[in-house]
ROMAR-499386 format. One record per atom (N, C-alpha, C): x, y, z. Coordinates in pm, whole numbers, plus 50000, padded with zeros to 5 digits. Layout:
<recs>
XYZ;...
</recs>
This chain:
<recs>
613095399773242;612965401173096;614045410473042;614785408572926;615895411772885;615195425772824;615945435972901;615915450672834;616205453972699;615935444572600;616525451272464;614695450272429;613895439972440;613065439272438;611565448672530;612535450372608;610985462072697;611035475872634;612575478472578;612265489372530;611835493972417;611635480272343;610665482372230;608985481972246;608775479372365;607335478572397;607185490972483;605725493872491;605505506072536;604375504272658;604805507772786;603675503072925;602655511372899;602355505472986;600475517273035;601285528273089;600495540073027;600965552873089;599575558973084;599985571173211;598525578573179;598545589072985;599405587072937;599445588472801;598705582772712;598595570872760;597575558172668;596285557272743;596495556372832;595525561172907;593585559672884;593695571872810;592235576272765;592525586072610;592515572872515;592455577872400;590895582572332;590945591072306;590105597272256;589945593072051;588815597871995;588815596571845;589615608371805;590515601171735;591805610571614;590615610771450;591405621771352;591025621971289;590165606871171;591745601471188;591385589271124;591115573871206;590565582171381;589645569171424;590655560871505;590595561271634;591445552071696;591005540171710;591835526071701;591775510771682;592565505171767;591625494471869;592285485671959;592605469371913;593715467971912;593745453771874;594145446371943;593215436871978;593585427772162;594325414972116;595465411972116;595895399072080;597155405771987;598405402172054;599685403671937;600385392171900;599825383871783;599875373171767;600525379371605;600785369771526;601255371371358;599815382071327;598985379971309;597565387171252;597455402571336;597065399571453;597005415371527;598805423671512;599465414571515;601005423571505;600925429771366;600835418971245;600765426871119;599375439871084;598635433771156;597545445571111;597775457071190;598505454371280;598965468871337;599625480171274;600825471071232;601615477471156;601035485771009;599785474970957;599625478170822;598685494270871;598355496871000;597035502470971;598015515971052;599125510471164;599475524671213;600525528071069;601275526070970;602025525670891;600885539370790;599385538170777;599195547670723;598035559470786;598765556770902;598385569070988;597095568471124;596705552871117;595495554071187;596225552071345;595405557071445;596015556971582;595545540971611;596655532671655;596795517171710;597125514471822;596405510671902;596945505072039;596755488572024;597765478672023;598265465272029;598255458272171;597185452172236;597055446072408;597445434572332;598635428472439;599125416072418;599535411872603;598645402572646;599005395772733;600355388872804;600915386372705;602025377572737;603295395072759;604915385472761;605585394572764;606545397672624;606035395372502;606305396672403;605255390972317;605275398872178;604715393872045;605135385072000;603875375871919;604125368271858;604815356471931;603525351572027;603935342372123;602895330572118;602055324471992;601505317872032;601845301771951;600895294071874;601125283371785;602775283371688;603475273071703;604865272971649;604525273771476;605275282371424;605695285571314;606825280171272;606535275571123;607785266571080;607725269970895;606765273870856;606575275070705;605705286770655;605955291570541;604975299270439;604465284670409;603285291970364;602045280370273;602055285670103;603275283270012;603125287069925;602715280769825;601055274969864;600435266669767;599815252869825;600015255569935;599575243870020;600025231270049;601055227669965;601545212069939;601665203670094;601305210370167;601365205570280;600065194770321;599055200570266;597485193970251;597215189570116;596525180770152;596375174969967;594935172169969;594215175570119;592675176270125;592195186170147;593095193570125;591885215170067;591755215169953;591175221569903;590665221869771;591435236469716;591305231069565;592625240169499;592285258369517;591255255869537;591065276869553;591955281069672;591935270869752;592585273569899;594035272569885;594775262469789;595905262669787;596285272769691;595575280069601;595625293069495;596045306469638;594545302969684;594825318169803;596145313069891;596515305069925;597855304070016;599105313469925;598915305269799;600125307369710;600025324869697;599325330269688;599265343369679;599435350369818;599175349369880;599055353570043;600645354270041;601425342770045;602435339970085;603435346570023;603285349669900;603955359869819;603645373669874;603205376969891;603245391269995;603625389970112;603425384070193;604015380470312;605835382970311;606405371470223;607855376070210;607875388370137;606925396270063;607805408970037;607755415070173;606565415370223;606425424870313;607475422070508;607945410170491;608535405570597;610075396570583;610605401070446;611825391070404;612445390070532;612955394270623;613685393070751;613755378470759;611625377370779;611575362570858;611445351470761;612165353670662;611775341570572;613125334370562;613105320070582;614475310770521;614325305370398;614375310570303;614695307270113;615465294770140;614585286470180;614795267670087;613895264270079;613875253869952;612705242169949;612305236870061;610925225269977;610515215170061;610755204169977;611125191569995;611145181869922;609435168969983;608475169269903;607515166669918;607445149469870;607545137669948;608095123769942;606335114869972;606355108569888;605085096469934;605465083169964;605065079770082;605625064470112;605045053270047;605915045270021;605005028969932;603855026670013;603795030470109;602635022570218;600925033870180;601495042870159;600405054670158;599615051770016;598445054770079;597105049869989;597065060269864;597725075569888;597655086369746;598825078069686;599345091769578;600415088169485;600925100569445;602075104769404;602525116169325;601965120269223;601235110569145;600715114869066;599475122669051;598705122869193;597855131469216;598015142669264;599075146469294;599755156669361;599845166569248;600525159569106;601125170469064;599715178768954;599115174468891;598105182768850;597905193868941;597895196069071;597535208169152;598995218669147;600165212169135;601375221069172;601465224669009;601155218668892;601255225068801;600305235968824;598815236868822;598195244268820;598455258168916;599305255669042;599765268069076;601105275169000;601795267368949;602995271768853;602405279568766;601395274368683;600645286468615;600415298668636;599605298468773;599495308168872;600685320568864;601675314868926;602555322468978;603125326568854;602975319968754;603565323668617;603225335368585;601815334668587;601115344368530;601135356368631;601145358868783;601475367568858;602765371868804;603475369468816;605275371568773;605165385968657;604555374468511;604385381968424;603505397268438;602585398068521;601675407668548;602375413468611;602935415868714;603775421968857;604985415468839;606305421968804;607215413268777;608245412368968;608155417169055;607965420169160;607525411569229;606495402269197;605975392669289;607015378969259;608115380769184;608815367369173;609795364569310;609215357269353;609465358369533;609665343869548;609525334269477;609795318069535;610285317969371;611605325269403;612375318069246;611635322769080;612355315469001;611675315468890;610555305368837;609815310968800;607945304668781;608165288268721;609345290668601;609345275168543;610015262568663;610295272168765;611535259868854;610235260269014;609325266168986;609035264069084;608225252569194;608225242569104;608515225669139;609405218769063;609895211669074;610995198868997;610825184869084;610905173568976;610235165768987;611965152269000;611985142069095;613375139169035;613145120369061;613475113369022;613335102168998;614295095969082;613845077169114;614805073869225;616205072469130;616595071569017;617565070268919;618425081968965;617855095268944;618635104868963;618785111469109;617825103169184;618435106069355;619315097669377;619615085369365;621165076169352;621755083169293;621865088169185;622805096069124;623875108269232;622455117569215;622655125769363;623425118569488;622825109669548;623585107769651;624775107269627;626045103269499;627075100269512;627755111069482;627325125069483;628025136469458;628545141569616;629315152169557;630295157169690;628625164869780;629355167169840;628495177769930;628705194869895;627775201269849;627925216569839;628465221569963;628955238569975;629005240670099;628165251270084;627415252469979;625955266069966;625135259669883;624075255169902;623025250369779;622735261169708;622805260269614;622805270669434;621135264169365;621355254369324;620145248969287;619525239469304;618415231269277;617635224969329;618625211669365;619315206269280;620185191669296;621145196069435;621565209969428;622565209569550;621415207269661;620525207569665;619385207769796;618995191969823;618995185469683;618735174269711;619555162569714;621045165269720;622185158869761;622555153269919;622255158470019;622485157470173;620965149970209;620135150170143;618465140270150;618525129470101;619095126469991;619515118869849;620445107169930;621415115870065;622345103070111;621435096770178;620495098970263;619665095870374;618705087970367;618215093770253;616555083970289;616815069670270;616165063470306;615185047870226;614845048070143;615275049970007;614285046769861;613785035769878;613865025569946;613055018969909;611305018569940;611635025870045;610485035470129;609835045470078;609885047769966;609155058569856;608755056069739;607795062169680;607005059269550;607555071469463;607695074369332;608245084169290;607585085669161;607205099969097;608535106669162;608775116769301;609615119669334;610175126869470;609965141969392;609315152769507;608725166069439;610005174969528;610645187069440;610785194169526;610315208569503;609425216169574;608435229269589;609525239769639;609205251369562;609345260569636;608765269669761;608135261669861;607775265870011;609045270870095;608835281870140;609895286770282;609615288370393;610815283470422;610495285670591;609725298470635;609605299770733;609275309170831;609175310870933;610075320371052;610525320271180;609585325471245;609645321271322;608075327171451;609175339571505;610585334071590;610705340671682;611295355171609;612045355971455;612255367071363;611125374671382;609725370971346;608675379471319;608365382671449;608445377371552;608215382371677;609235396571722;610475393471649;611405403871690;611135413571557;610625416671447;610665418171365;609055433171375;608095421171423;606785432471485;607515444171591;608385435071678;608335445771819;609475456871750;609775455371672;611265466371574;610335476471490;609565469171483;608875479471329;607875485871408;607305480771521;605885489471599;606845504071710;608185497471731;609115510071776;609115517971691;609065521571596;609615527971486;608325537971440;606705537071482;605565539571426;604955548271521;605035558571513;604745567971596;602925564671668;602165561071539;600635561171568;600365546271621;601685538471677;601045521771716;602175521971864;600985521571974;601595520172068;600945503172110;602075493472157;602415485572183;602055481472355;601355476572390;600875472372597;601155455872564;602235452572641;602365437972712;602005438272872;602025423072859;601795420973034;600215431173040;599045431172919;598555436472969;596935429372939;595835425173010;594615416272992;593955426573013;592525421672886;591755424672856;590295423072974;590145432373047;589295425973175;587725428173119;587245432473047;586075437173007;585765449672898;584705448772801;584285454472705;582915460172715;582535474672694;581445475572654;581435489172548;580205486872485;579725492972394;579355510072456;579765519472416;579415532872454;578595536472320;577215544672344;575985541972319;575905562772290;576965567972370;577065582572337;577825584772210;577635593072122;578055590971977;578835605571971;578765612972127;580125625272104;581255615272151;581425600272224;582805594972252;582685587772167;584065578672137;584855567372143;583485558072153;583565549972015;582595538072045;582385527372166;583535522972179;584295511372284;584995514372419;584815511072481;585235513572638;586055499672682;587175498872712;588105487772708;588325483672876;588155476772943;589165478273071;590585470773075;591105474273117;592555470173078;593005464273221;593765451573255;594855450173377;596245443973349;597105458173454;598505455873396;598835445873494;598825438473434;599545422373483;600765424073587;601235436473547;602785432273676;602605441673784;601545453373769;601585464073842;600065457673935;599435454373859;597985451973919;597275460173905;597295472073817;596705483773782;595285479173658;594375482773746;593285485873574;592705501173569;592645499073443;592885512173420;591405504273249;590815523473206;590375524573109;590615530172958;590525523972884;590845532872768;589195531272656;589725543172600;588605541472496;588825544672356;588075534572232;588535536172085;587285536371993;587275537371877;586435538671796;586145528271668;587075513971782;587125503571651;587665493871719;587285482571686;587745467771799;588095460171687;589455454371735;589805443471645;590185433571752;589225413971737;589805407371823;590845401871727;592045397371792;592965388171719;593525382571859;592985376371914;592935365272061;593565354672031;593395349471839;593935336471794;592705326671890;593245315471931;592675305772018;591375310272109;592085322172151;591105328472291;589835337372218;589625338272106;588665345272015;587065347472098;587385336172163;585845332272174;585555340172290;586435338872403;586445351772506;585955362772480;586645371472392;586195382072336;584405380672286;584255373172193;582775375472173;581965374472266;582255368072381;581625364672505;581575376072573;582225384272576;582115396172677;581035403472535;581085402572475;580265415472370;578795408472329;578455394372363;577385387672354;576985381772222;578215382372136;578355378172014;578125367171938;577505359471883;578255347671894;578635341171782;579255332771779;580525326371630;580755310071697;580775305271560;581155293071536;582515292271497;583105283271608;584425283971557;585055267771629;586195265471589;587095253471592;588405256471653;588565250171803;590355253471840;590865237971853;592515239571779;592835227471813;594015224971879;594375219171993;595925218672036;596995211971948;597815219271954;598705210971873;600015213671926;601595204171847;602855208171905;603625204971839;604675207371836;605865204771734;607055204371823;607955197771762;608775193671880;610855194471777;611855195171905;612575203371863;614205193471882;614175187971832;615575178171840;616685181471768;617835175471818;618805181171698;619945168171691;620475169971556;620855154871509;622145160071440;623435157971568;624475168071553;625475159871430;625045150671367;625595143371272;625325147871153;624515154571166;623715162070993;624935167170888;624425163070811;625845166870679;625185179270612;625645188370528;625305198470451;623905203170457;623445211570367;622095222570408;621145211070349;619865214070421;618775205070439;617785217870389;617135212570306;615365217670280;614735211770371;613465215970406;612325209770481;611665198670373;611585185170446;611095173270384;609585165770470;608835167170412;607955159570455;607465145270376;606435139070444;606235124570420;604685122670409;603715122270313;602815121370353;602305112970438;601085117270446;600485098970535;599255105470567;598225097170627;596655099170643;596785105670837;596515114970814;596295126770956;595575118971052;595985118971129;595425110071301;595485096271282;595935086171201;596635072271210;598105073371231;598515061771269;599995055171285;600755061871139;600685063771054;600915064170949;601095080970873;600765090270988;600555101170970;601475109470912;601745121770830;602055129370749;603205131270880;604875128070844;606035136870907;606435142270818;607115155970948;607565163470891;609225165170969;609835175070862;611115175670902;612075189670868;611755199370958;612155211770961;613825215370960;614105221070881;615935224770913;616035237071010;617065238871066;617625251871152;618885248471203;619585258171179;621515259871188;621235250171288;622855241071273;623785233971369;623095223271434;622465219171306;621385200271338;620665205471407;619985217571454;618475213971498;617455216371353;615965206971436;615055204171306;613665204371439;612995210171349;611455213871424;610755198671354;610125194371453;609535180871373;608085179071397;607435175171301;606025173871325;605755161271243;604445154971369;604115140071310;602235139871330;601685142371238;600345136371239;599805127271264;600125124171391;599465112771443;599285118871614;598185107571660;597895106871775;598765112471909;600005102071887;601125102671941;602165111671955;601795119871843;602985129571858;602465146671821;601895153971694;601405161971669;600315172471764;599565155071721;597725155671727;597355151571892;596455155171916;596085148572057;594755142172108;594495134972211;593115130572179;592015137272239;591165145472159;590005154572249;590815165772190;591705168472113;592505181872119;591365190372015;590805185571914;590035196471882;588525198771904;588215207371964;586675207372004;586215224771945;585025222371937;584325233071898;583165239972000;582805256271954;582225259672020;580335259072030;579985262072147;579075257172180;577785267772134;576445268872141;575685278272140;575445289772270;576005284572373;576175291372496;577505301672472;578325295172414;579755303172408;580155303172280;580875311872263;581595313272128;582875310672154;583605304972251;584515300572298;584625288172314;585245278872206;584935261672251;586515258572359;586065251172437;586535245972564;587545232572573;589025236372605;589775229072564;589965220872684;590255206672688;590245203672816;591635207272895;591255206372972;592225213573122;593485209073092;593435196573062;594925191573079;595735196972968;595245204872831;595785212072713;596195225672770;594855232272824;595065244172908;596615246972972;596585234573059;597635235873142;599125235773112;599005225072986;600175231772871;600535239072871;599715250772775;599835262672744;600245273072822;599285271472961;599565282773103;600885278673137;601195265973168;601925261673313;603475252973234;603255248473111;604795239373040;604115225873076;604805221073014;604915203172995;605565195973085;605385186473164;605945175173234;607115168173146;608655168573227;609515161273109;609315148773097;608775139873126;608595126373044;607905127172943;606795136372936;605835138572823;607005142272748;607575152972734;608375158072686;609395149972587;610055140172665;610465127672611;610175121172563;608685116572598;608365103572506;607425109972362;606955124272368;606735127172227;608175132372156;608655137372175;609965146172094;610865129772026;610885119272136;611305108272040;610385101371960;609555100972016;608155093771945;608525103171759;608835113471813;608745124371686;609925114671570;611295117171630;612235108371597;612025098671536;611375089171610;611455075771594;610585076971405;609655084271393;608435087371311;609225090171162;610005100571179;610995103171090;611815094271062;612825086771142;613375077471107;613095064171015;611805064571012;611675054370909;612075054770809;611755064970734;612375072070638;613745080670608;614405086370709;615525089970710;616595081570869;616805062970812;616925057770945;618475063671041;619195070371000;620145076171084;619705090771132;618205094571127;618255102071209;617945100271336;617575083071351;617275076271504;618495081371616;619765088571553;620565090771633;620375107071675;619235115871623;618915127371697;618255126771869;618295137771923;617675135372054;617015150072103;616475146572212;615695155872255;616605170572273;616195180172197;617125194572227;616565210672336;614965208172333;614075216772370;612985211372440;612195223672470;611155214372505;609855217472416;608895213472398;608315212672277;607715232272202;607635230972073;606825243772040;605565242172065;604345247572106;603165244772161;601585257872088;600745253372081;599785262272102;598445257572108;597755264972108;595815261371984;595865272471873;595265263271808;595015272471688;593195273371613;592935282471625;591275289271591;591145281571429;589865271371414;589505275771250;588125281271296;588435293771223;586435295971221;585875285071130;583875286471156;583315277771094;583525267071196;583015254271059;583015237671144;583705231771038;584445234070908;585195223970872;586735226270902;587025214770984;588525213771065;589455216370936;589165213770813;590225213370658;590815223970629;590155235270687;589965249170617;591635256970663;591805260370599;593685268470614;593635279370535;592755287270466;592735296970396;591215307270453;591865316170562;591015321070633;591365338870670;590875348770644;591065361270705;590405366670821;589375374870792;588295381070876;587095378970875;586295378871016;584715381470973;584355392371065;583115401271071;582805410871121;581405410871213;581575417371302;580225417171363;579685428671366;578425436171275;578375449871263;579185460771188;579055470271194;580535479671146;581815478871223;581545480371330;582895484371429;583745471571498;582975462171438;584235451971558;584615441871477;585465436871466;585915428871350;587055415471420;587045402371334;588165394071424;588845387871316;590225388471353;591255381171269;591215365071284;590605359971216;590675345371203;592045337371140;592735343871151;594005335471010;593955320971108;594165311470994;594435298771041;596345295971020;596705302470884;598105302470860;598885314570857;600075318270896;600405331370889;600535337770778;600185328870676;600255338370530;599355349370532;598055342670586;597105352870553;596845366170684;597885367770678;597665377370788;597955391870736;598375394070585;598265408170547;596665407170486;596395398470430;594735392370370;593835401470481;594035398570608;593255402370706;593725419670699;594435423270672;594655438970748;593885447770577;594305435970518;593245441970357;591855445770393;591585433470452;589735434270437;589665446570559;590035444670660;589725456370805;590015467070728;591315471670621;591175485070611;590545487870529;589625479370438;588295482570348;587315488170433;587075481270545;585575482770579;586005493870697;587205498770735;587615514270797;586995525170708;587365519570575;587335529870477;585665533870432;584715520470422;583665522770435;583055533770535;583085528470656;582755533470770;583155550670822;583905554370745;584885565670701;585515570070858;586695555270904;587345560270982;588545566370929;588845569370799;590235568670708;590345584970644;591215594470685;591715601670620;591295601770446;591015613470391;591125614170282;592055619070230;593415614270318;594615617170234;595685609070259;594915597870276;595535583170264;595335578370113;597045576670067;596895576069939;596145563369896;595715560069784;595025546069760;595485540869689;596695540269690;597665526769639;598205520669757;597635529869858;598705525669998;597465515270049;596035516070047;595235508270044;595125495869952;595315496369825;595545490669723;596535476369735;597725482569810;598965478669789;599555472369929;600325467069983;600715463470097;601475477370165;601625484070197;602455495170199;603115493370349;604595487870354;604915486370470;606225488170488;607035505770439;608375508870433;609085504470584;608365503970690;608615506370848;609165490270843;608715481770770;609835468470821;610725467570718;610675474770595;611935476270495;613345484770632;612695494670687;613635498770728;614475489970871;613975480770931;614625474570981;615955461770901;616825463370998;617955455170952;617935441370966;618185435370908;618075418670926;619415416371034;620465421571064;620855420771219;620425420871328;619845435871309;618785434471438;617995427671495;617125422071356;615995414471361;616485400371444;617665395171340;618355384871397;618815382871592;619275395771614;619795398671720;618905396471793;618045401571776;616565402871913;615915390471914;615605385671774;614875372171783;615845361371859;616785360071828;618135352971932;617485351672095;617415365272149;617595365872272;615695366072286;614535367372244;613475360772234;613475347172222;614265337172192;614155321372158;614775319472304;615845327172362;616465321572472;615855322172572;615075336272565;613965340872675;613165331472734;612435327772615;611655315972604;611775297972620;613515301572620;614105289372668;614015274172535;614135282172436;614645275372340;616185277372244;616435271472165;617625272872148;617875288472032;618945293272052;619035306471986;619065303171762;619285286471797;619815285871677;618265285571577;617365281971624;615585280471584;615795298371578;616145307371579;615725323171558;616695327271393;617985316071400;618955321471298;618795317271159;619335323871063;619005320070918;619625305770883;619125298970782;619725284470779;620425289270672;
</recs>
């Protein structure tokens, strides 16, 4: 493992050891995923003592990241409160993490074949334009996806012919330069219109991965354990210690060792259910496998927004997608059977467990990598999916090997994408995010119910509660960030260019 990275993480030492209760309450957060990384930050940032157990050998290693949800346009079967809370979530998110954000559209396309229409679409994207309108005006600060009146545009197949016959930008400026290099490509005849383009942004997994491990260096009260599993939990029942008694094993040393805290946060993501299982907890919850896959189509002309296609989720016909990243690579996702989605991939948990049970052969994914024919025949399958609609991208090919994870919905409706925390008692609490927007959402509600519970300083200001308060990733450099996430994508054995700004 590349030393730029270990030395931002911090081992088991007899230092960490046996933490004791600090003034303002020490907090274990098992899982350094988008949710446990940010709530770390939010909670050691105003002083509370954080220890971050992350299994793997870096943060922010689980389900592939490819977008903010700024408003949902991605789903057109959540219901509008959910695409309200995305749109807001997501606007804090880029203040609080600009590093990892790529500022382009999405161009949002319905096929002749597909049973919706644009025209049902847009009543909801007006109604968030409002939204954001009215945020803007209130907080002038939150204008973070552009200006409120541009933040959809609507363009007709008249004026995408048009478009296509213009030069090529060599910087998209405004919405037409974005939709000029799409405009040459598609199939109009393959679309119903009008053609939407949203202001949604990207968002880099492997940035925010390099982005947590930069800003948790930097935080005196958040010490950071990789390579390190969670072997067992129990409840301490003496009220002169530390509520929680942790056992810890360091994965490379073979060492377990104990620590103890005064506050449990699971953020396991997928593995959630583990956790309640050791504490006898139990929760209803939903994991689903999923994958995204990573080709690159070295013919690509000028800068690309992310374009998707609707279509009805788990048929032939399913919602593609089509991710940009420097030098023709594109993250691609296809809702269907064949390529996305899988069969048996989402199951739920049981009354015995709060852990629903993925079958083995998903498992083994995740633990062990993919077989390359699989490898092949989804990543083109992916291709082939896209190409209908954009038919010269049939000449992209396999570049990686796929992005992979499970992803947790609490509850039982699989729809749900607008999700934070739920609690068990005072002291133990679990990060449910389904999307990474809502992952400052989650460090909101935990540091409410700290504050209840009065693990919190009374000289923690309360705007800093109030407010996102997170100078510790202002002060990182978007070089750095860049730099490290680079050599995290390579680590990981994907291409360096999926870490760089488009």
């Amino acid at each position: 493992m590349n030393n730029v990275i270990t030395s931002n993480l911090m081992p088991i030492t007899e230092k960490t050891q046996n933490i004791r209760s600090s003034q303002n309450g020490s907090v274990a957060i098992i899982g350094g995923g988008v949710a446990g990384s940010t709530i770390a930050l939010r909670l050691a940032e105003i002083g509370i003592k954080v220890t971050l157990i992350e299994q793997s050998d870096s943060l922010v290693n689980g389900p592939p990241i490819c977008h903010l949800h700024a408003g949902g346009s991605f789903y057109r079967d959540i219901s509008d409160e959910q695409c309200l809370t995305l749109l807001n979530q997501s606007i804090d998110m880029i203040s609080a993490f600009p590093q990892c954000v790529n500022v382009r559209p999405t161009v949002i396309a319905v096929p002749v074949h597909d049973k919706g229409s644009p025209s049902t679409i847009l009543p909801r994207l007006e109604k968030l334009r409002r939204q954001y309108k009215q945020l803007v005006a209130e907080q002038p600060d939150k204008k973070r996806l552009g200006e409120p009146d541009q933040y959809f545009q609507t363009f007709s197949r008249l004026e995408l012919e048009n478009l296509a016959t213009k030069p090529l930008p060599k910087q998209a400026i405004c919405a037409q330069d974005w939709l000029i290099p799409v405009a040459r490509k598609l199939d109009l005849d393959k679309l119903q219109y009008p053609v939407i383009l949203v202001q949604e942004y990207g968002l880099s997994g492997f940035r925010f991965s390099a982005l947590a491990s930069l800003a948790a260096a930097n935080l005196s009260k958040c010490d950071v354990l990789t390579h390190t599993q969670v072997t067992n939990i129990k409840e301490n029942d003496d009220k002169n210690h530390a509520r929680w008694q942790v056992s810890i094993l360091d994965i490379l040393n073979h060492q377990t060792k104990e620590m103890h805290f005064d506050y449990l946060i699971n953020a396991c993501g997928f593995r959630s259910g583990t956790l309640d299982d050791m504490l006898k907890v139990p929760r209803q919850r939903l994991v689903e496998f999923k994958a995204a896959y990573v080709a690159r189509w070295e013919n690509c002309q000028g800068q690309w927004p992310e374009v998707i296609f609707h279509g009805e989720r788990g048929t032939p016909e399913g919602m593609a997608q089509l991710t940009p990243y420097p030098d023709g690579y594109f993250q691609l996702h296809g809702m269907t059977q064949d390529i996305t989605l899988f069969e048996n991939g989402l199951v739920k948990s049981e009354a015995k467990s709060a852990q629903p049970k993925l079958p083995q052969i998903y498992l083994n994914k995740i633990e062990n990598g993919w077989p390359e024919p699989i490898v092949a025949q989804r990543t083109l399958g992916s291709i082939s999916h896209v190409s209908r609609y954009i038919p010269e991208f049939s000449q992209a090919v396999v570049a990686a090997k796929p992005l992979y994870g499970a992803q947790q919905i609490p509850g039982e409706d699989p729809k749900l994408r607008a999700a934070d925390v739920s609690f068990y008692g005072q002291y133990y609490a679990r990060a449910e995010i389904v999307k990474a927007s809502s992952a400052l959402a989650a460090s909101d509600t935990i540091l409410q119910q700290l504050k209840q519970i009065n693990l919190l300083n009374d000289d923690v200001h309360p705007s800093h509660l109030a407010e996102h308060y997170l100078p510790v990733t202002a002060s990182v450099s978007l070089t750095s960030v860049v730099e490290l996430a680079s050599q995290i994508a390579e680590q990981r054995n994907y291409p360096s260019a999926l870490a760089r700004q488009i």
